[in-house]
N, C-alpha and C positions, 0 to 999 in steps of 0.2 A: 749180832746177827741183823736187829735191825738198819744199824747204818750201812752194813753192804748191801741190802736190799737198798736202801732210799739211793744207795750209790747207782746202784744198774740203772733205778727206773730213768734216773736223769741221764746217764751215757744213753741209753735208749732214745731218751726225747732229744737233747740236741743231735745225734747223730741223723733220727728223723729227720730233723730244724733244718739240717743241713743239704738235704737231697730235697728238699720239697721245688716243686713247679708247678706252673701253671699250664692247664690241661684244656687245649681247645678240641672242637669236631667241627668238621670239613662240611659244609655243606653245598650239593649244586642245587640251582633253582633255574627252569627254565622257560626261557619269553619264546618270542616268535623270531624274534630277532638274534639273540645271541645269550649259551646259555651264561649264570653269574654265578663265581664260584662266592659265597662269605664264610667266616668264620665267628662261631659264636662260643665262648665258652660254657666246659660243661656245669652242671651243678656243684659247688663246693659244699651248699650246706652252711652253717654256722660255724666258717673254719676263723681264728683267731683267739681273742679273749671272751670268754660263757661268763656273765655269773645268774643266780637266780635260787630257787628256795620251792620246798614241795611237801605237801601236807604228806604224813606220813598214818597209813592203817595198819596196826599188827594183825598180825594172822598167823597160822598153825601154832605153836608152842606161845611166842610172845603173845596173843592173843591174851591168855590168862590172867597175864600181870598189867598188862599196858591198853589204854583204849585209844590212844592217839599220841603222834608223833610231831615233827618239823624235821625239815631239812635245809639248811644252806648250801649253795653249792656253786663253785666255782673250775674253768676246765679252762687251758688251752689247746686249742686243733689247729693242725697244719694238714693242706692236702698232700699226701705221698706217693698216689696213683690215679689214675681215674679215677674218680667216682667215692676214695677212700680219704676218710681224715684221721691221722692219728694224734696224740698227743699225753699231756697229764691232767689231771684231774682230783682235785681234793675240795671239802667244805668241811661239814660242822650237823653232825645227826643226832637228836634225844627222842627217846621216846619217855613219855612221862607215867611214871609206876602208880596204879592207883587200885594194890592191894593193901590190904589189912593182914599183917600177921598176928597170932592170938598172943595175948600176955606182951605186946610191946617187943619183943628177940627181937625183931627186924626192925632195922632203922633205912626208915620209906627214901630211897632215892631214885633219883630218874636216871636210867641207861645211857649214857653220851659215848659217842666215838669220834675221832678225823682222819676220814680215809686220806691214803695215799696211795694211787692207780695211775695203772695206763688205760687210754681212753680211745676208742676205737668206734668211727660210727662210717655208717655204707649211706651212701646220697644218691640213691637211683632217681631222683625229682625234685625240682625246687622245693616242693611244697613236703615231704617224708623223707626222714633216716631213721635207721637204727643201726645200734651194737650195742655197746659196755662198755662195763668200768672194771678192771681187774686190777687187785692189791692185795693191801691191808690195811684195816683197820686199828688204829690205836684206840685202845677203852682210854677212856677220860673219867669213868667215874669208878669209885671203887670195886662194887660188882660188878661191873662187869670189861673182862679182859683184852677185850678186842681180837683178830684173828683174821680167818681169811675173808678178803673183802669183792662182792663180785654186783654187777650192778645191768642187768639188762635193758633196755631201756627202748622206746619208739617214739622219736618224734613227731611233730607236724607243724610245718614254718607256714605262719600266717602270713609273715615278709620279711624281707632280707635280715630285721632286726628282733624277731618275735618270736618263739617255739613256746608251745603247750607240747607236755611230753604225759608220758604213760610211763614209770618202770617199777620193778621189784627190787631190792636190796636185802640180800644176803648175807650174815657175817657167821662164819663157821669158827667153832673153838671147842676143846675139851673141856671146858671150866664151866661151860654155863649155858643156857638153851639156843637153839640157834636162833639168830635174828632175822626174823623176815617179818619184811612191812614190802605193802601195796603202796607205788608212790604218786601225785598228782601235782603238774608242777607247769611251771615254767622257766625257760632260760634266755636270757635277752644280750645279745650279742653287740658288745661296746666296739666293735670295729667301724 
């Protein structure tokens, strides 16, 4: 099951890969003399190679077990519409377990997962995008299993090479509480 899944996500991304262009708007400007048509392009956003890393908070259920996280994280975005970049998206998530169970039964590990998602952010302005990261996540560590992985997320480009971002990370599964951490981060775009 999961390698048809990792199969779609990539027909998905190169078939994206393949249609993408570039997206100008028309603009007139006018003198006294004659008006001047130019063209500027529109916002792309942070579209190419991401990588970057995001302090991670638990909260509702993870709260309990966990008082602080890390995140790695790496994306590729391609523009596919105006204003739209899609792509994939995967890193490297733990949160580190810092309960006591009584009598020693539990043997103390920290939460890991490595998402794999499609990645999807809106660029209404040089300076702010947002979307997500929709997949799954693979547990890396033994408790815990991995499952559906969903990542909302709001940026803010300080310049063409910088974002400090805002998001929450989600990982849904029967096996074990849901994972939600508040994230705070940045991502620094090698294009």
């Amino acid at each position: 099951m999961k390698n048809n899944y990792f199969a779609l996500i990539f027909v998905v991304f190169i078939s994206l890969s393949l249609n993408a262009q570039t997206v100008v708007r028309r603009t007139t400007t006018t003198t006294t003399t004659q008006p001047q048509t130019t063209y500027r392009a529109l916002p792309t956003g942070h579209a190419g190679v991401n990588i970057g890393a995001s302090f991670m908070l638990p909260v509702y259920e993870l709260n309990d077990y966990a008082s602080a996280g890390f995140s790695a994280d790496i994306n590729y975005l391609t523009p596919v519409a105006p204003l739209l970049n899609m792509g994939i998206a995967t890193g490297y998530g733990v949160v580190y377990n810092d309960t006591d169970y009584l009598f020693d039964y539990y043997v103390k590990e920290d939460a890991q997962f490595i998402p794999i998602a499609l990645a999807t952010r809106y660029v209404p302005s040089d300076q702010i995008e947002f979307g997500g990261d929709f997949g799954y996540a693979i547990g890396v560590s033994d408790q815990f299993n991995g499952g559906f992985y969903y990542r909302p997320m709001l940026g803010f480009n300080l310049n063409e090479k910088i974002q400090l971002n805002l998001s929450y990370t989600g990982v849904s599964n029967n096996s074990w509480i849901t994972w939600s951490t508040l994230n705070f981060g940045f991502m620094f775009n090698l294009n």
